[in-house]
C-alpha positions, -999 to +999 in steps of 0.1 A: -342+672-243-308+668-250-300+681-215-317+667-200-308+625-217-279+623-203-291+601-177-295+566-172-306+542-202-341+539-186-343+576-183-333+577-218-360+556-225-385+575-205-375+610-220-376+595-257-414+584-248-421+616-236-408+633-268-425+613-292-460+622-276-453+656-280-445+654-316-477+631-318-499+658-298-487+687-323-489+669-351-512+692-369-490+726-358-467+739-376-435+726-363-405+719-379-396+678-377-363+667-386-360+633-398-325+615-388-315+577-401-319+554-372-285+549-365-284+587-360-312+579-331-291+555-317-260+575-317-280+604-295-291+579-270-260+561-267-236+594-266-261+621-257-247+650-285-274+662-310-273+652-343-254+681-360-222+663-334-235+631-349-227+642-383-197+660-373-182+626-357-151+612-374-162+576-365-194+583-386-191+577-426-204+600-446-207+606-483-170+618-490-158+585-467-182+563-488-170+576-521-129+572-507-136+537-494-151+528-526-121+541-545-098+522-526-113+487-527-121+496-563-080+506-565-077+471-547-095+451-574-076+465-600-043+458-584-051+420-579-063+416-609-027+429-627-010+400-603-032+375-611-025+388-648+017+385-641+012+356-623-002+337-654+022+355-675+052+345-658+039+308-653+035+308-693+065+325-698+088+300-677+066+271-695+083+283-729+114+286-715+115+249-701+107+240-736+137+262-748+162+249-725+153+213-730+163+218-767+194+233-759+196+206-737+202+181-767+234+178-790+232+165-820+269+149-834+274+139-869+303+116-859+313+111-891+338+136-890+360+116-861+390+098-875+391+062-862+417+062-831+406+099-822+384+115-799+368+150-797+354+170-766+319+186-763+300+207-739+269+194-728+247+208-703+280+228-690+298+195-686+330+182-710+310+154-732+338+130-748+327+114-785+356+085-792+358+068-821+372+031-812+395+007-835+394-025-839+419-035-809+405-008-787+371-026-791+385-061-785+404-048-753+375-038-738+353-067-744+381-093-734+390-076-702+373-097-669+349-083-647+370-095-620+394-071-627+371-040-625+368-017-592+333-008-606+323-042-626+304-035-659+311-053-697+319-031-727+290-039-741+267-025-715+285+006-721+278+016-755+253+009-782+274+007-813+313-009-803+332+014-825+313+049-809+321+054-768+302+082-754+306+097-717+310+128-695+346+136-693+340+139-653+368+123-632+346+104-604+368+110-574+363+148-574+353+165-607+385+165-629+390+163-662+406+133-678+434+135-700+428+112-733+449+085-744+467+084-713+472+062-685+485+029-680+451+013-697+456+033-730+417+054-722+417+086-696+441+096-672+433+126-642+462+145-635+446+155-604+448+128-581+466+098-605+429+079-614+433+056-649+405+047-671+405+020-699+391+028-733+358+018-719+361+045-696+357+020-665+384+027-639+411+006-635+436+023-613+435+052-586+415+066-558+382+071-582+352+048-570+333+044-601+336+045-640+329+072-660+292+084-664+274+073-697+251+098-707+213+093-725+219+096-765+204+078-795+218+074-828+189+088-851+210+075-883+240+055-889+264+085-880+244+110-865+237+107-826+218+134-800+229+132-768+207+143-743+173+116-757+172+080-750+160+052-769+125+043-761 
């Protein structure tokens, strides 16, 4: 039979007919029926090799290829479960540190310490963070001074929240310097880089800077104690 299969798919056919009567004929002899799966059957008629070749084929799985493939999609499982377990990890994780950083983030100043007429300079956030403590003529300076005058117009009062305490980033606003204080024509910040003047407001008054200094987010949580870095609300 296998011989003689090898033919066309209707002599297939036709031979595969002829087999089955024969096995139906003898049915009550002794003969020795072997009992394939049917995609064994369909492998023989398609390919025309006997079923030993069929088991023998490299294309067919067998037991051993079952038990591998199951392994590896069982390996497969495990491994995405472990990322979906660092995934979560590392999203917690940089949750806590958020929380970590934004209380570094906040500087708490008991300014009771700074002598009227003096200033002190702080790092904030990687940034020079300038605490002055403002007397009496200081204070009316800045309020009396038109906003007419100003390159960048904005009062005194808009400035700070108590008039004795300025707070701002010690950050020249042409290109990054840092301010000398007490210096100047206009008594507040001068930057030895490029020649900019600041008054004791820190608005700028003279030089190639376009705005005043920056005024950073703080809040006074008693009478001499300020964090910078938290706003009023």
């Amino acid at each position: 039979y296998q011989r003689r299969v090898r033919g066309s798919t209707s002599k297939k056919t036709m031979y595969t007919r002829q087999l089955l009567r024969r096995v139906l004929k003898n049915k009550n002899r002794n003969l020795s029926v072997k009992v394939v799966p049917l995609k064994a059957v369909r492998y023989i008629a398609s390919v025309g090799n006997s079923y030993e070749d069929y088991k023998r084929d490299p294309n067919t799985p067998n037991d051993s290829t079952k038990a591998f493939n199951y392994m590896m999609i069982g390996a497969a499982g495990v491994g995405m479960l472990s990322f979906a377990k660092g995934t979560a990890t590392d999203f917690i994780t940089s949750l806590s540190k958020t929380a970590a950083v934004q209380a570094l983030a906040n500087v708490e100043v008991d300014v009771s310490t700074i002598k009227e007429g003096t200033a002190i300079t702080l790092n904030w956030r990687g940034k020079p963070l300038f605490i002055r403590h403002r007397t009496s003529d200081e204070i009316s300076d800045a309020q009396s001074t038109a906003l007419s005058d100003l390159r960048d117009p904005q009062a005194d009062d808009e400035r700070v929240k108590k008039p004795e305490w300025l707070i701002l980033l010690g950050i020249c606003t042409h290109l990054g310097c840092v301010p000398l204080n007490k210096q100047g024509d206009y008594g507040g910040w001068y930057c030895p880089c490029h020649g900019s003047h600041y008054d004791v407001s820190g608005r700028i008054r003279k030089g190639p800077a376009p705005k005043n200094l920056e005024i950073p987010p703080y809040k006074f949580i008693e009478d001499e104690l300020v964090v910078v870095g938290m706003e009023d609300k």
